[in-house]
MARRONU-410269 format. One record per atom (N, C-alpha, C, O, CB): z, y, x; residue number from 1; residue in three letters; atom name. Coordinates in steps of 0.1 Angstrom, whole numbers, plus 5000, padded with zeros to 4 digits. Each point is the difference from the previous one (the first is absolute). Last residue first. Glycine has a CB too. Example, Ala and Ser with C-alpha at 12.3 -4.5 7.8 and 13.67 -1.06 7.14 Angstrom:
<rs>
      z      y      x     i    aa   at
   5071   4978   5128     2   Ser    N
   5000   5011   5009     2   Ser   CA
   5008   5011   4992     2   Ser    C
   5001   5011   5005     2   Ser    O
   4977   4983   5007     2   Ser   CB
   5021   4949   4991     1   Ala    N
   5000   5012   4991     1   Ala   CA
   5000   5012   5009     1   Ala    C
   5007   5000   5010     1   Ala    O
   5005   4988   4971     1   Ala   CB
</rs>
This chain:
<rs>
      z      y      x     i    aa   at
   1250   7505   3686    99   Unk    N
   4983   5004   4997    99   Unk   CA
   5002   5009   4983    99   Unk    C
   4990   5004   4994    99   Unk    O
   4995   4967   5022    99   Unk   CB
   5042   5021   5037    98   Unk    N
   4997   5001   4982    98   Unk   CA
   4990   5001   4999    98   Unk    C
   4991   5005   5007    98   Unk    O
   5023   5005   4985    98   Unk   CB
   5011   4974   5054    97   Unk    N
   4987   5001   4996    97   Unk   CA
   5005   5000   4982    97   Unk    C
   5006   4991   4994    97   Unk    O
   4977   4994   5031    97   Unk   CB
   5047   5023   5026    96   Unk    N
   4996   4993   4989    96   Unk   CA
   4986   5001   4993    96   Unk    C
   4991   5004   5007    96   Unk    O
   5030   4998   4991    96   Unk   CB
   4987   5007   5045    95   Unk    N
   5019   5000   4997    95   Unk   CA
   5001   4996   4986    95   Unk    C
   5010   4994   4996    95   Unk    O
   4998   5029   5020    95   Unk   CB
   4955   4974   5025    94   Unk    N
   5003   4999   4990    94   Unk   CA
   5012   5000   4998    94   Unk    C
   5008   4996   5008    94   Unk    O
   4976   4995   4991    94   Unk   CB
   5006   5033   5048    93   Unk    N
   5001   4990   4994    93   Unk   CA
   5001   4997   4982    93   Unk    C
   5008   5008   4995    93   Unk    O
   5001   4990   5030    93   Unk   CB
   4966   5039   5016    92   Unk    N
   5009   5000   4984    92   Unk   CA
   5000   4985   5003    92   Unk    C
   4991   4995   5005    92   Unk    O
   4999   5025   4974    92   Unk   CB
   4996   5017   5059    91   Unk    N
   4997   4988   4996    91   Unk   CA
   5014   4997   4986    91   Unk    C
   5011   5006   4998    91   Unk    O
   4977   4986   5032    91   Unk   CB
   4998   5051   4997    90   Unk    N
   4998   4998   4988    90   Unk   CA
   4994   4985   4995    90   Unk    C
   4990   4998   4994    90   Unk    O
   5008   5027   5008    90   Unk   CB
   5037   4994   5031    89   Unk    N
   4986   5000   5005    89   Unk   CA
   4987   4997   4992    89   Unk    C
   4989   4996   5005    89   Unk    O
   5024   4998   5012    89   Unk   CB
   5031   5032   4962    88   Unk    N
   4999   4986   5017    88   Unk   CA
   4988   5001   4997    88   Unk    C
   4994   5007   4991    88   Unk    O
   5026   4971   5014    88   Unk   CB
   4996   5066   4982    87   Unk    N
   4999   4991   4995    87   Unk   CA
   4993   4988   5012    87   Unk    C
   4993   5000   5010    87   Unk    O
   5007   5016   4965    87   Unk   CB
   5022   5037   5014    86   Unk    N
   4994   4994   5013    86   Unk   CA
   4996   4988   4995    86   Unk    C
   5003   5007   4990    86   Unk    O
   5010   5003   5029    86   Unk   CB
   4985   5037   4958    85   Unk    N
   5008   4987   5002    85   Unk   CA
   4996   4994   5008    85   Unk    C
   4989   5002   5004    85   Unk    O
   5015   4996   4980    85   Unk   CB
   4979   5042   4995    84   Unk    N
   5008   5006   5011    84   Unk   CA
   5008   4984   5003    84   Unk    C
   5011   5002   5006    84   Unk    O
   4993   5030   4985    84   Unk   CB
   4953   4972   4980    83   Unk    N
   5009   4999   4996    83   Unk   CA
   5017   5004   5010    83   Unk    C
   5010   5000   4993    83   Unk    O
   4970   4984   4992    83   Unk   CB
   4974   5018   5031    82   Unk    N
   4998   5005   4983    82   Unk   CA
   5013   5001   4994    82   Unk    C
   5004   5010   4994    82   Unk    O
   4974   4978   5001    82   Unk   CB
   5019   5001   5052    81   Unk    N
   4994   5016   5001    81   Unk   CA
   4997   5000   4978    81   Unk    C
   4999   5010   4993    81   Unk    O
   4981   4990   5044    81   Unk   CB
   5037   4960   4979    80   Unk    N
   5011   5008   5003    80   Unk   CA
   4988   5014   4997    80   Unk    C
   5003   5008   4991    80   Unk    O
   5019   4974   5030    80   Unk   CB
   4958   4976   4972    79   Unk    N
   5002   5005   4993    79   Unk   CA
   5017   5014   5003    79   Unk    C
   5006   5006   4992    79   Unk    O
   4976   4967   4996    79   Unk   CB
   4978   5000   5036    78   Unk    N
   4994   5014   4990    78   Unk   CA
   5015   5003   4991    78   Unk    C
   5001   5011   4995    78   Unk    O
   4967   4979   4998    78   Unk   CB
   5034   4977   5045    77   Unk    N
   4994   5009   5008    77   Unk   CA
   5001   5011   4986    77   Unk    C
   5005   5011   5001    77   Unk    O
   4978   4973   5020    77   Unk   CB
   5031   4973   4964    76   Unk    N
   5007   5009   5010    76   Unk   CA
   4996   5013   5005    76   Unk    C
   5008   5010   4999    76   Unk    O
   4998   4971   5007    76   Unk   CB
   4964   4993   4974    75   Unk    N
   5005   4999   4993    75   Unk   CA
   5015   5012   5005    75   Unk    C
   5002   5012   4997    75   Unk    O
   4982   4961   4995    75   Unk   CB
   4976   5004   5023    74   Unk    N
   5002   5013   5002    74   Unk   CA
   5009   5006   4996    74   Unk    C
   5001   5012   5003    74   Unk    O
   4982   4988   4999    74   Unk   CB
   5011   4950   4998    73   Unk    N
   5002   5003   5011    73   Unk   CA
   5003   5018   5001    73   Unk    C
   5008   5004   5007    73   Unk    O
   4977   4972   5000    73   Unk   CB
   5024   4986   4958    72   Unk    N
   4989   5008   4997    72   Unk   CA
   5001   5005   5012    72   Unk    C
   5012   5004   4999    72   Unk    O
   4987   5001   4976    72   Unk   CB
   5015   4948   5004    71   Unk    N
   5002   5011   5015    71   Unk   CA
   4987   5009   4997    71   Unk    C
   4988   4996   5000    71   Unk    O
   5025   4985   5022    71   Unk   CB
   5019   4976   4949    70   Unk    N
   4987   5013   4997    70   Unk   CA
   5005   5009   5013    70   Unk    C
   5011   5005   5002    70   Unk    O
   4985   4997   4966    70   Unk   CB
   5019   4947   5011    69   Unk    N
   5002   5011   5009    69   Unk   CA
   4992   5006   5000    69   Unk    C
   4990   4994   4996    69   Unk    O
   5020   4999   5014    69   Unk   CB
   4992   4971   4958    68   Unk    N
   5013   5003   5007    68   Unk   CA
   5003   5012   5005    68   Unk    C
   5011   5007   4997    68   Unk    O
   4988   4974   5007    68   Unk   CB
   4964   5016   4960    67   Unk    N
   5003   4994   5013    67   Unk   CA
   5011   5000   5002    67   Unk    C
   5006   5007   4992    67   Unk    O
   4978   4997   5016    67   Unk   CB
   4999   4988   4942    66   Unk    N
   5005   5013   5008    66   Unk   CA
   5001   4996   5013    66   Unk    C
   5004   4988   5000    66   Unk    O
   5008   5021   4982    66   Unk   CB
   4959   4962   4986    65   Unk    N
   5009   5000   5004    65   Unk   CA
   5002   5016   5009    65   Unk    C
   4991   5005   5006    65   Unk    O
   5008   4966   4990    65   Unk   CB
   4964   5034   4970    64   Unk    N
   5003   4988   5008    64   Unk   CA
   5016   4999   4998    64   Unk    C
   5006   5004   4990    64   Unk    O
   4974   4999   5029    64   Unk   CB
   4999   5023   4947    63   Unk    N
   5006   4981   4997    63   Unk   CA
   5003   5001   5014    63   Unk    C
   5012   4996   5001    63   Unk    O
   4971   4986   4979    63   Unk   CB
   4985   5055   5027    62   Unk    N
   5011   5000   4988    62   Unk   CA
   5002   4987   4998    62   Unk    C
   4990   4994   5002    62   Unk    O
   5004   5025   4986    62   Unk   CB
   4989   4988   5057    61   Unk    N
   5000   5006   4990    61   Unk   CA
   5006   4997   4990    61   Unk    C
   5011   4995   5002    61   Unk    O
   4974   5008   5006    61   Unk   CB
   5007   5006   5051    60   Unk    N
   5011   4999   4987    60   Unk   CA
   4991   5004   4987    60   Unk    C
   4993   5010   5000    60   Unk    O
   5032   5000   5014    60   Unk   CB
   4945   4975   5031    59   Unk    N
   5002   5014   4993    59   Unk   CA
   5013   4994   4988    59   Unk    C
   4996   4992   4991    59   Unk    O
   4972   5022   5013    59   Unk   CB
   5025   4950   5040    58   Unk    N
   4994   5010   4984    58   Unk   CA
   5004   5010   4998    58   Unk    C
   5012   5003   5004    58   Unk    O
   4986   4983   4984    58   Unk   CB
   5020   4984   5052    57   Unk    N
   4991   5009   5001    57   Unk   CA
   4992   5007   4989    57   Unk    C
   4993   5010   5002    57   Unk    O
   5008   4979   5016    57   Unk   CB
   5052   4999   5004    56   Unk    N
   4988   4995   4984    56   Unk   CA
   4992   5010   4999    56   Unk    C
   5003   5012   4997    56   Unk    O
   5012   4976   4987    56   Unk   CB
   5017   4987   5053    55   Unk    N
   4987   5010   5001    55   Unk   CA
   4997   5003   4985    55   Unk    C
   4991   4992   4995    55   Unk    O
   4998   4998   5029    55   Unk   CB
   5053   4976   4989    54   Unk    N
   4989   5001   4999    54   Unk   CA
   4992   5009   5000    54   Unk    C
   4996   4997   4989    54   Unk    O
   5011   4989   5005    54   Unk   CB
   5041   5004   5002    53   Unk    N
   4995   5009   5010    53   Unk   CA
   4984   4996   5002    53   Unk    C
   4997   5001   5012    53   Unk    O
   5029   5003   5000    53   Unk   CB
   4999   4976   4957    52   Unk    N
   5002   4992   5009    52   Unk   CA
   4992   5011   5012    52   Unk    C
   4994   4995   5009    52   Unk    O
   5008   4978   4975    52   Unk   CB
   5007   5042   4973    51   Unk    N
   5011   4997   5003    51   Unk   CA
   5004   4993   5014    51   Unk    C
   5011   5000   5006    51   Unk    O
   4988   4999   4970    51   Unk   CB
   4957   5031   5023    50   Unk    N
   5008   4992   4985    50   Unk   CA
   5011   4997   5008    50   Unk    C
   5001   5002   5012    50   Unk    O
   4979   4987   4971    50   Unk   CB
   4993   5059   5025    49   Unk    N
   5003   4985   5007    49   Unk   CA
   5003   4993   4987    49   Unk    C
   5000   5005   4989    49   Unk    O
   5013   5002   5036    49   Unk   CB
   4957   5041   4989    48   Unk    N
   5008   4993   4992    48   Unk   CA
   5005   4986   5008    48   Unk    C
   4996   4996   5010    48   Unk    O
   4990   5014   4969    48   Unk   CB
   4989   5045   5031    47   Unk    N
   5005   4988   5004    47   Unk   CA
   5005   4993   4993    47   Unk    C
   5008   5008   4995    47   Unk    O
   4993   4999   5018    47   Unk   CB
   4969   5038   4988    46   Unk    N
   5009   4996   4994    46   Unk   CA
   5003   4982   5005    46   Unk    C
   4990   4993   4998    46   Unk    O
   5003   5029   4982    46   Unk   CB
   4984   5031   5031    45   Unk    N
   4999   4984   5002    45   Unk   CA
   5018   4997   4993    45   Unk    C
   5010   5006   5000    45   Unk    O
   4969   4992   5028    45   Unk   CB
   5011   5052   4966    44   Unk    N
   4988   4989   5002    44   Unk   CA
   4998   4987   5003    44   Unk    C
   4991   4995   4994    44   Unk    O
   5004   5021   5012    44   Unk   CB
   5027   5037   4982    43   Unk    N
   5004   4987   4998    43   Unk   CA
   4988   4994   5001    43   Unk    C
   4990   5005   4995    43   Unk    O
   5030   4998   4992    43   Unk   CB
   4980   5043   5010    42   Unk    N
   4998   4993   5017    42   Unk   CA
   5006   4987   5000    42   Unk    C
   5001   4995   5011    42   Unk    O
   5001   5026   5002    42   Unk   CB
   5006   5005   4948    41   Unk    N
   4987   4997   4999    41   Unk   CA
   4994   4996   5012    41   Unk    C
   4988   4996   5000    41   Unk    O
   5012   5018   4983    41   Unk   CB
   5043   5004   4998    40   Unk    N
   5001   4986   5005    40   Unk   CA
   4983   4996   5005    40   Unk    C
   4997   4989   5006    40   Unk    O
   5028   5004   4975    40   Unk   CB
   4984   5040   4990    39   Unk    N
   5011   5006   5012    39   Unk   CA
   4997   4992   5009    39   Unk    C
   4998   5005   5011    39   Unk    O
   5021   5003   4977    39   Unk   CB
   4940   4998   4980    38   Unk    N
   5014   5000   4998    38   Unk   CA
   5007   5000   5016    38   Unk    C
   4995   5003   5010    38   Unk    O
   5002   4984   4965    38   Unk   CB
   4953   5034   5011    37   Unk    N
   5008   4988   5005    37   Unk   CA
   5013   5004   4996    37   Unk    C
   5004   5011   4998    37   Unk    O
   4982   4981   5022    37   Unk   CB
   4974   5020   4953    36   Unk    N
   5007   5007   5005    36   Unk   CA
   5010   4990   5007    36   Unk    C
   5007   4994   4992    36   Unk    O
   4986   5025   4993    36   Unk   CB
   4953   4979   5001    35   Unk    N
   5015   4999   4996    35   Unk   CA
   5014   5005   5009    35   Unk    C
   4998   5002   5012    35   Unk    O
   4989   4978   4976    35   Unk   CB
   4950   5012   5004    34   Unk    N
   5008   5003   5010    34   Unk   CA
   5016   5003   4993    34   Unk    C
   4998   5008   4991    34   Unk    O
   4979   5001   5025    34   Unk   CB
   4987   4952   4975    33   Unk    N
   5000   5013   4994    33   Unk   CA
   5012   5009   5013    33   Unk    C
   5007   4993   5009    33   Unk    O
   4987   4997   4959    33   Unk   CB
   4998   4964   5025    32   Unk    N
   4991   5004   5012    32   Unk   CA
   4999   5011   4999    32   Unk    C
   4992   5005   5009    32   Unk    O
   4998   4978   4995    32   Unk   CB
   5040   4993   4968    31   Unk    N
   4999   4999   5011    31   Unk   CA
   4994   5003   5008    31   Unk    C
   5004   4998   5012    31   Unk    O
   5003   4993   4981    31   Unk   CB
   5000   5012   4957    30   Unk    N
   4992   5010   5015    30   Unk   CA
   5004   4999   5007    30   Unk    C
   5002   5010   5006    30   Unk    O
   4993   5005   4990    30   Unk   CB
   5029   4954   4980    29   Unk    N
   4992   5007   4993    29   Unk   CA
   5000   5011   5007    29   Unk    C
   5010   5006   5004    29   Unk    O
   4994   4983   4976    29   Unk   CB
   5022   4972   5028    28   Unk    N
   4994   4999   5006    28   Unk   CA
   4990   5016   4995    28   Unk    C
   4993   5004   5010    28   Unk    O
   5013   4966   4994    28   Unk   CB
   5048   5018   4991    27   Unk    N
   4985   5002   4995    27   Unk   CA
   4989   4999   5011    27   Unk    C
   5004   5003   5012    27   Unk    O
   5004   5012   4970    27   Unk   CB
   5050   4985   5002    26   Unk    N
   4990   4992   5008    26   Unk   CA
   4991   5000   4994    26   Unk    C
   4999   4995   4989    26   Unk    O
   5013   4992   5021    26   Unk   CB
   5020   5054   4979    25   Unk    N
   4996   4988   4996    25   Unk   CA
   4992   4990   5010    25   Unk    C
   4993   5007   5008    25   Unk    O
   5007   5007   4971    25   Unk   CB
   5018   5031   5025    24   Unk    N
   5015   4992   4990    24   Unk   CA
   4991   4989   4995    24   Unk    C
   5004   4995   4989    24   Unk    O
   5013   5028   5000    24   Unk   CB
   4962   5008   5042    23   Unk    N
   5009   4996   5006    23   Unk   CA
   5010   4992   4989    23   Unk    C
   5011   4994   5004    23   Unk    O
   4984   5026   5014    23   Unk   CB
   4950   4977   4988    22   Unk    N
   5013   5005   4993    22   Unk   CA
   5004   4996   5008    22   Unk    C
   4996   4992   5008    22   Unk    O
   5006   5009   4972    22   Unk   CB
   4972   4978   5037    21   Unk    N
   4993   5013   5001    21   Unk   CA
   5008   5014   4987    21   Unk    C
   4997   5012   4999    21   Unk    O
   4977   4968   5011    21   Unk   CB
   5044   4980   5027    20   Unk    N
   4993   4998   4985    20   Unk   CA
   4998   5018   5000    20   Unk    C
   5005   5010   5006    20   Unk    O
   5009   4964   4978    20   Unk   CB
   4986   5004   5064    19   Unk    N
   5007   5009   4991    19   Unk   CA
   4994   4999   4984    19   Unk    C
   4988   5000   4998    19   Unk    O
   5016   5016   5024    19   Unk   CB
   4995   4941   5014    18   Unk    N
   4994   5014   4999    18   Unk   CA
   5014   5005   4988    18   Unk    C
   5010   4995   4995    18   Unk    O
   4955   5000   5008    18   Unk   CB
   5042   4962   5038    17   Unk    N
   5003   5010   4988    17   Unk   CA
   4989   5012   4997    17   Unk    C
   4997   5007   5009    17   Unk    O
   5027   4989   4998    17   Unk   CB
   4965   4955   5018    16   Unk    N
   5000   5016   4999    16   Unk   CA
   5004   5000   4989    16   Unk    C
   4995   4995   4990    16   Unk    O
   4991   5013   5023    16   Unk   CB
   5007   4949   5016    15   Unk    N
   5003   5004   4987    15   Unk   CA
   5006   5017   5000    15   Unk    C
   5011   5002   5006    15   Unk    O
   4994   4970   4987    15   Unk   CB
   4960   4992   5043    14   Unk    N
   5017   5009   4998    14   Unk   CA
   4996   4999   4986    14   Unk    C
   4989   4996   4995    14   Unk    O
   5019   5025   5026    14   Unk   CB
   4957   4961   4997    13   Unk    N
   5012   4988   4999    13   Unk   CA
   5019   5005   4998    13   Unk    C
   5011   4995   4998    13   Unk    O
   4968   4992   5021    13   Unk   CB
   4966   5031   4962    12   Unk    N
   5010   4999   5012    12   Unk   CA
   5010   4990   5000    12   Unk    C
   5003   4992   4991    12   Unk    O
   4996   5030   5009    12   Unk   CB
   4966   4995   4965    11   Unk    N
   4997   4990   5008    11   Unk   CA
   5013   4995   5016    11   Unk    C
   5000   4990   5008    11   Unk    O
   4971   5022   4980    11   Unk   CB
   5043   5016   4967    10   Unk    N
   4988   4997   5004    10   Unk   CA
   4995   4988   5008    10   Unk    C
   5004   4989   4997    10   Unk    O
   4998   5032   5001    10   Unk   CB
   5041   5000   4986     9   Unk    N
   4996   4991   5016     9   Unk   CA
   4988   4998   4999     9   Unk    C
   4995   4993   5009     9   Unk    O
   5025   4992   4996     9   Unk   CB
   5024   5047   4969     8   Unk    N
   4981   4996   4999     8   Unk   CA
   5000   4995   5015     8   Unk    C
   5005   5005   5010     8   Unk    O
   4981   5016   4972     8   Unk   CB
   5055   4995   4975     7   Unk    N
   4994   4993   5011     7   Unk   CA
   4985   4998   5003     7   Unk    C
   4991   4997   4992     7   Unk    O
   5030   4992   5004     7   Unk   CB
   5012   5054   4983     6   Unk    N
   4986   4989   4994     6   Unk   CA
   5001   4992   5015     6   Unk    C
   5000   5006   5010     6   Unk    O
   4980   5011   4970     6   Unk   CB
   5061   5022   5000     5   Unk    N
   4989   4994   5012     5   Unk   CA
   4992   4987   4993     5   Unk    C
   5004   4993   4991     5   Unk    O
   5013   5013   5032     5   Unk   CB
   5014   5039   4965     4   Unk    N
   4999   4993   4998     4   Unk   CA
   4987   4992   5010     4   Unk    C
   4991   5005   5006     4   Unk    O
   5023   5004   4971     4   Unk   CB
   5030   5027   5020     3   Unk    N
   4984   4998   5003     3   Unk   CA
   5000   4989   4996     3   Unk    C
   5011   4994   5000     3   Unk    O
   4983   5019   5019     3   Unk   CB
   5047   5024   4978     2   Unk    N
   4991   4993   4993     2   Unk   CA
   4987   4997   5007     2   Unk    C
   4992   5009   5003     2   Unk    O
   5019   4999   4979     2   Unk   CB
   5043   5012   5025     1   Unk    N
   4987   4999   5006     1   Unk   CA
   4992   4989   4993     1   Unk    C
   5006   4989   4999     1   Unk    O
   5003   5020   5023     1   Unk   CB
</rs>
């Protein structure tokens, strides 16, 4: 299963997963064009922490630091009906970081 996602918070205080508008690349390109959703495409709020369970409220970008923890809340809910798996609650701890 391939999707790729773009962060966007605009003016908000959430941070939203969108759907890149390729599925084998992160793009922004016709975004407002109409495209064909991916599997995962009811993915939407996205949560971060740091080491000291801090909130980290920016949009992730390239150089930062990786968070510790990532809770995507629908995460559970979308993915047994795509993939037939049951998967935890779709909170992730860091297990390493490559670059």
């Amino acid at each position: 299963m391939d999707d790729w996602f773009l962060f966007d918070q605009g003016s908000s205080e959430y941070i939203y997963l969108l759907n890149s508008t390729r599925r084998t690349t992160p793009s922004w390109a016709g975004r407002d064009a109409p495209h064909p959703d991916g599997p995962l495409y009811k993915l939407k709020k996205y949560y971060a922490w740091d080491k000291r369970h801090k909130l980290i409220v920016d949009v992730p970008r390239s150089g930062d630091s990786a968070p510790q923890y990532i809770f995507i809340p629908e995460l559970q809910r979308l993915i047994p009906g795509i993939s037939g798996t049951s998967p935890a609650p779709g909170m992730f701890m860091l297990d390493r970081c490559e670059t």
